[in-house]
C-alpha positions as a printed Julia matrix, in Angstrom:
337×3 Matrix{Float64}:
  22.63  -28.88  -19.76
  22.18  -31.25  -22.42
  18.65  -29.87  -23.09
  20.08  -26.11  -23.27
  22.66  -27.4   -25.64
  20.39  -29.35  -28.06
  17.85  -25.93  -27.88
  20.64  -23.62  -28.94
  21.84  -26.18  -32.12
  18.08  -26.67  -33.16
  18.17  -22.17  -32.76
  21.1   -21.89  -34.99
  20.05  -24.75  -37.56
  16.5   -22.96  -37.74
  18.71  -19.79  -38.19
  20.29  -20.74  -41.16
  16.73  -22.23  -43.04
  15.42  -19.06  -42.46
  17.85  -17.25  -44.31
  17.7   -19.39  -47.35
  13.9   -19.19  -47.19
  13.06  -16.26  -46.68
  13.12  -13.86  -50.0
  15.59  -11.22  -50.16
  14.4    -7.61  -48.18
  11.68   -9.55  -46.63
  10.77   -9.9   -42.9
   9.33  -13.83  -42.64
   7.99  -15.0   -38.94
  11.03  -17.78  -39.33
  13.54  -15.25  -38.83
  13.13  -15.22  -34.99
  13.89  -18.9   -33.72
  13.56  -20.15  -29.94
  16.76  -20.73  -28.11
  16.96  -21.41  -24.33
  13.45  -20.75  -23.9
  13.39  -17.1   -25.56
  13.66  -15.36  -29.13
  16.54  -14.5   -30.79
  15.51  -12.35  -33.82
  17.48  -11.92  -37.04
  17.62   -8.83  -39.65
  15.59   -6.58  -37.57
  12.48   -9.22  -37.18
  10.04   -8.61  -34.36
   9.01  -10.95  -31.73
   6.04  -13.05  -33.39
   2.74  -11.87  -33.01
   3.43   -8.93  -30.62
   2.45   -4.97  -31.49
   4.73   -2.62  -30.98
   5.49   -1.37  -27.13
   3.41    1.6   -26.09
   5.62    5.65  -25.95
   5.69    5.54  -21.84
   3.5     7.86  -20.24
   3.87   11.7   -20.46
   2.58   14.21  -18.24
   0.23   13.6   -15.61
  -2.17   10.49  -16.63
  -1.42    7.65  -18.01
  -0.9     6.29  -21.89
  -3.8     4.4   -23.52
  -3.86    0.5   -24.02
  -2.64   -1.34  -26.56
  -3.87   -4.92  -28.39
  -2.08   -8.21  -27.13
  -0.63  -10.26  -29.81
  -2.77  -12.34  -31.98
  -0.03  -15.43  -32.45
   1.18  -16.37  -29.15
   3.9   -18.65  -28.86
   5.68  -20.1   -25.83
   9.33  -20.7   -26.93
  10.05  -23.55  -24.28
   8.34  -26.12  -25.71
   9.92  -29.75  -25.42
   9.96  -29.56  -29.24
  10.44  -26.1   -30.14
   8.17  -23.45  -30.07
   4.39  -24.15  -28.98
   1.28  -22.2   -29.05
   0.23  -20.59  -26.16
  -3.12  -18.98  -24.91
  -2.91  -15.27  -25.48
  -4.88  -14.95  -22.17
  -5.29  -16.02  -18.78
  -5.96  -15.94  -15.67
  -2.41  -14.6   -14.81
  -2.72  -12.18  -17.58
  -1.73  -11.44  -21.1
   0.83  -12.97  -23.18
   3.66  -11.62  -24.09
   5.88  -13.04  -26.99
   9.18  -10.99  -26.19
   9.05  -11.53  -22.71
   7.66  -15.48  -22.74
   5.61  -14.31  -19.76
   1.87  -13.09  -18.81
   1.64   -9.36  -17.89
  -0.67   -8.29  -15.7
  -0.83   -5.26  -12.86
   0.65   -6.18   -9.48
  -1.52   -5.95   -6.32
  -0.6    -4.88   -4.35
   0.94   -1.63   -5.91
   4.58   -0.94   -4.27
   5.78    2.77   -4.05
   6.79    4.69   -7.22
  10.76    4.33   -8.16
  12.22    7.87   -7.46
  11.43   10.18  -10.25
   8.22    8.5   -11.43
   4.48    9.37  -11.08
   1.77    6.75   -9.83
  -0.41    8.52  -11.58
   1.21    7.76  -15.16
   2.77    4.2   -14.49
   2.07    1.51  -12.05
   4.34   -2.06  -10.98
   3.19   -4.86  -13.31
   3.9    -8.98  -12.76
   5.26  -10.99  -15.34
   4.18  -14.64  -14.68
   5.09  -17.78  -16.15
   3.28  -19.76  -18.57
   3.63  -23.14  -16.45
   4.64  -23.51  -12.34
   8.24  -24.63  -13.06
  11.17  -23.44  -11.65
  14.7   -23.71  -13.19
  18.13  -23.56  -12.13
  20.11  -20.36  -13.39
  23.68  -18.78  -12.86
  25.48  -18.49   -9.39
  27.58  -21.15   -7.62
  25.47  -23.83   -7.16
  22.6   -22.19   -9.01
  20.23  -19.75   -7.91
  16.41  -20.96   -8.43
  14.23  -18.25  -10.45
  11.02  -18.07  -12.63
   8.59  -19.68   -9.94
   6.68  -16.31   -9.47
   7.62  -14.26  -12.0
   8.96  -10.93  -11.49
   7.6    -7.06  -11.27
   8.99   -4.58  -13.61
   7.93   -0.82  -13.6
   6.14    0.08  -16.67
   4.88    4.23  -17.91
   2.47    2.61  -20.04
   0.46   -0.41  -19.85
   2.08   -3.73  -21.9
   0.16   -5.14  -25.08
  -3.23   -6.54  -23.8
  -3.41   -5.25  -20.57
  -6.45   -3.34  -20.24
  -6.75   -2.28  -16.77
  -5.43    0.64  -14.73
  -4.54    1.08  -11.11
  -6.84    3.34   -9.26
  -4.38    6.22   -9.0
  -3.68    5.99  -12.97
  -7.9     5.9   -13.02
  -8.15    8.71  -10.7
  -5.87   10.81  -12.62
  -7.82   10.22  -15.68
 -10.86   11.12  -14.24
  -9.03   14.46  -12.63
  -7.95   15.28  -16.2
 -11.59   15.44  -17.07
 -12.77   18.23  -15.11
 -12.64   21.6   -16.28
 -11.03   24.22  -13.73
 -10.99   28.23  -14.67
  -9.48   31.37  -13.12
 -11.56   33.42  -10.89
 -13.4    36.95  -12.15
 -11.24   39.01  -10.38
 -13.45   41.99   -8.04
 -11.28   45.0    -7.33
 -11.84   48.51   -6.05
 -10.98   50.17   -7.29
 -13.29   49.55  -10.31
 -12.76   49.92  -13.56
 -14.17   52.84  -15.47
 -13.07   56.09  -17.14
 -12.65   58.93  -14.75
 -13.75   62.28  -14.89
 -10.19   63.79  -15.69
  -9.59   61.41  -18.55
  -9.55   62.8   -21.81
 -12.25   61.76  -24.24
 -12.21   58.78  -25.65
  -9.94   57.19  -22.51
 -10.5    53.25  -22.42
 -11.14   52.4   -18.74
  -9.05   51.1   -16.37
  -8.5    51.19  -12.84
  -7.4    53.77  -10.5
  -6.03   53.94   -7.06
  -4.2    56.43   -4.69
  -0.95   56.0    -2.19
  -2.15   55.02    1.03
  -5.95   54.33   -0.41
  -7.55   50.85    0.98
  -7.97   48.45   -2.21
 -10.64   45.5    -1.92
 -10.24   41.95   -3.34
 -12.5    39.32   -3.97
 -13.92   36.77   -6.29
 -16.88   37.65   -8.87
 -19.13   35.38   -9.2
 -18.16   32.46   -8.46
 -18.65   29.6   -10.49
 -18.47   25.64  -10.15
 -15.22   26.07  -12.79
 -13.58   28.97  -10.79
 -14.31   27.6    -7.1
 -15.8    24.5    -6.73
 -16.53   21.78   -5.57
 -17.0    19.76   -8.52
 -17.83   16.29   -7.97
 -17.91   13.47  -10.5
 -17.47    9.84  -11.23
 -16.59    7.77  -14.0
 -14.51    4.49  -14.96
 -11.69    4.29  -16.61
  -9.88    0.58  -17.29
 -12.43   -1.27  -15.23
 -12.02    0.88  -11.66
 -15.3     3.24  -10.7
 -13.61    6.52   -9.24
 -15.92    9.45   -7.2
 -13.18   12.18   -7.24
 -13.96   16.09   -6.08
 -11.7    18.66   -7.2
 -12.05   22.24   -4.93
  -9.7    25.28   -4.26
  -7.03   25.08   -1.09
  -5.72   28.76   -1.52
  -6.26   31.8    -3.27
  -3.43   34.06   -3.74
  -2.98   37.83   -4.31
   0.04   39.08   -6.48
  -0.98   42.63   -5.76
   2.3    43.79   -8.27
   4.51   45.57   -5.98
   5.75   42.14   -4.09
   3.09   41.75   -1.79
   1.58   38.65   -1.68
  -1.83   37.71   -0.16
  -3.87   34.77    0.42
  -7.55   35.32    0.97
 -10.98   33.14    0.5
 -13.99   34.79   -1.62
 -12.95   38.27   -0.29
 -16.08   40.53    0.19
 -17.27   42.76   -2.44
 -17.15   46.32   -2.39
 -20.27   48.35   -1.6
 -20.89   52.44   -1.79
 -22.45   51.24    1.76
 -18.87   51.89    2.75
 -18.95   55.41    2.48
 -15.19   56.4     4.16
 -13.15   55.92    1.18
 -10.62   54.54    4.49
 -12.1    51.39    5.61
 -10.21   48.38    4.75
 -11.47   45.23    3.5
 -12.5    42.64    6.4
 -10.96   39.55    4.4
  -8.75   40.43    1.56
  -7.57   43.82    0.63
  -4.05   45.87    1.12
  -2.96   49.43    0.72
  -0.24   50.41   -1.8
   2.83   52.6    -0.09
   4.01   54.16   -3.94
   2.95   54.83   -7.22
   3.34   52.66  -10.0
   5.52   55.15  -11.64
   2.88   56.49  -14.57
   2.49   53.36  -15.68
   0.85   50.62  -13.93
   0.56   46.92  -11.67
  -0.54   43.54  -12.62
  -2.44   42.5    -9.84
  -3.21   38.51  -10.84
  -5.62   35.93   -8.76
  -3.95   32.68   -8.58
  -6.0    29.72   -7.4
  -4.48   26.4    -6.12
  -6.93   23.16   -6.5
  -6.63   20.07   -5.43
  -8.81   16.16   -6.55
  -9.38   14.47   -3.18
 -10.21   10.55   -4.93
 -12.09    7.19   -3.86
 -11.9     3.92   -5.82
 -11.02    0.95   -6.37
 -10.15    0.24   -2.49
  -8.01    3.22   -2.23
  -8.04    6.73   -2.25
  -5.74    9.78   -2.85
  -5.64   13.53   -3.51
  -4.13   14.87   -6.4
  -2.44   18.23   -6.99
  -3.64   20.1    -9.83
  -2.86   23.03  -12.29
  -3.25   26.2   -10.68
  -5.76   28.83  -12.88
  -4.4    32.49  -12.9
  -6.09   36.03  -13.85
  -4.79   39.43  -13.66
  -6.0    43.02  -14.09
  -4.09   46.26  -14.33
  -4.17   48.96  -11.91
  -2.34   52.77  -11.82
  -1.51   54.21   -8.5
  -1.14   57.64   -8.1
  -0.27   59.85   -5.21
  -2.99   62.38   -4.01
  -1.01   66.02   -3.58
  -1.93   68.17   -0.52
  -3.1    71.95   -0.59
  -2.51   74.15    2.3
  -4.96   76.72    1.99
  -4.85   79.36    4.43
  -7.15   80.29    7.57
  -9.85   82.88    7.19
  -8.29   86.28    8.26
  -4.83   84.77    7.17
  -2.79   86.92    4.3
């Protein structure tokens, strides 16, 4: 107690100095003083020696890293503030926190609401195996093994990543496109167009339309297989397509694989596709239908001891088509009037 007390007058005497001191406007490293083993900053000052903290993560991988301090200072000295090593074995230094940050292994769940693949559960150590007595009847004992906070970007000078944030990195990093959508009908201009008609495609109440995907590329259906490191983890991830689905633009909905193409082979203009087609039941009103492809992928992910499958960004494409209605002539029997 007496210790505490003799910190916090030693703070406030070092307080005052460093407002005489230090010129007028001007930020000087003796604004921020140690008192009861931490910083207490005046007229906006920062921590010594430490970078500003990181924006947290956004979207889907996570933030870059950021330089440790360069002056690291350990604010529980015996006689005031002492230097410190900026690294160790338990980590990196951090001034504001009087701790060493490093990532915790192993990695506990995500907190409701966050993403493993942006942030991960990081330990704050230490600088020396004591523990101390603090609040609570009796006292509660605290600081022997640090404690784990939940962090969407890494602190200043850590430089490693958790093999989900690596594996999200590395699923960023391939390149996934829609399918080239096949259709029959095709399109073209037709031979009661007038001239100068841009084509487009045609189909009829009742009339069998085909589906599938044109040529097929790694981009548009896979696999694609690559490795890399990112913040000292190797990751092998392979991204490939769980479901390709049909908005056929009259609310029917259907999943198919590659689809087969059409061929003139199929000479009754009634023959449904084997694998992905459907049949329209009215007429798009003179206008016409979006029909759009939209493909589902997923990353399935090794590394680092672990592995994972990430969801990605589906990849859509769409094509118009006009459905008509065919009309019906009755034309009468020979020997009929």
């Amino acid at each position: 107690m007496l210790r505490r007390l003799g910190l916090a007058l030693t703070g406030l005497i070092l307080v005052a100095l460093a407002a005489v001191v230090a010129p007028t406007g001007a930020i000087a490293a003796s604004e921020c003083v140690a008192v009861e083993s931490s910083w207490v900053c005046e007229g906006g000052a920062s921590v010594p020696g430490s970078p500003e903290e990181p924006v947290g993560g956004s979207g889907e991988t996570p933030v870059s890293f950021t330089p440790g301090p360069q002056e690291c200072l350990w604010a529980g000295g015996e006689d005031g503030p002492e230097d410190i090593d900026c690294s160790r074995e338990e980590g990196s230094w951090n001034n504001e926190g009087q701790c060493y940050w490093s990532i915790a292994d192993p990695q506990r769940a995500a907190p409701a609401g966050e993403s493993e693949s942006v942030g991960a559960w990081y330990e704050c150590m230490p600088p020396y195996p004591e523990c101390r007595e603090e609040g609570g009847l009796g006292g509660v004992v605290t600081g022997c093994y640090g404690r784990e906070e939940w962090h969407n970007s890494p602190p200043p000078g850590v430089a490693m990543y958790t093999p989900a944030q690596a594996a999200a990195l590395l699923a960023a990093s391939f390149t996934l496109a829609p399918v080239e959508i096949g259709l029959a009908p095709e399109e073209k201009v037709h031979s009661d167009d007038p001239e100068g008609t841009a084509p487009y495609r045609r189909t009829w109440v009742g009339i069998p339309v085909w589906a599938w995907v044109n040529n097929p590329t790694e981009a548009t259906w896979g696999p694609i297989s690559r490795s890399d490191e990112f913040g000292g983890v190797s990751i092998t991830g392979t991204a490939s397509v769980t479901a390709l689905t049909w908005d056929t633009g009259d609310g029917q909905m259907i999943d198919c694989g590659l689809g087969t193409p059409f061929s003139l082979a199929y000479s009754d203009s009634a023959v449904d596709s084997p694998n992905c087609g459907w049949r329209y039941q009215q007429t798009s009103d003179g206008g016409s239908l979006t029909v759009s492809a939209t493909t589902a992928w997923k990353v399935e992910w090794t590394g680092g001891g672990e592995s994972g499958t990430i969801m990605m960004p589906t990849t859509t494409s769409s094509t118009n088509v006009r459905v008509g209605e065919l009309q019906s002539v009755n034309v009468p029997a020979a020997g009929n009037n």
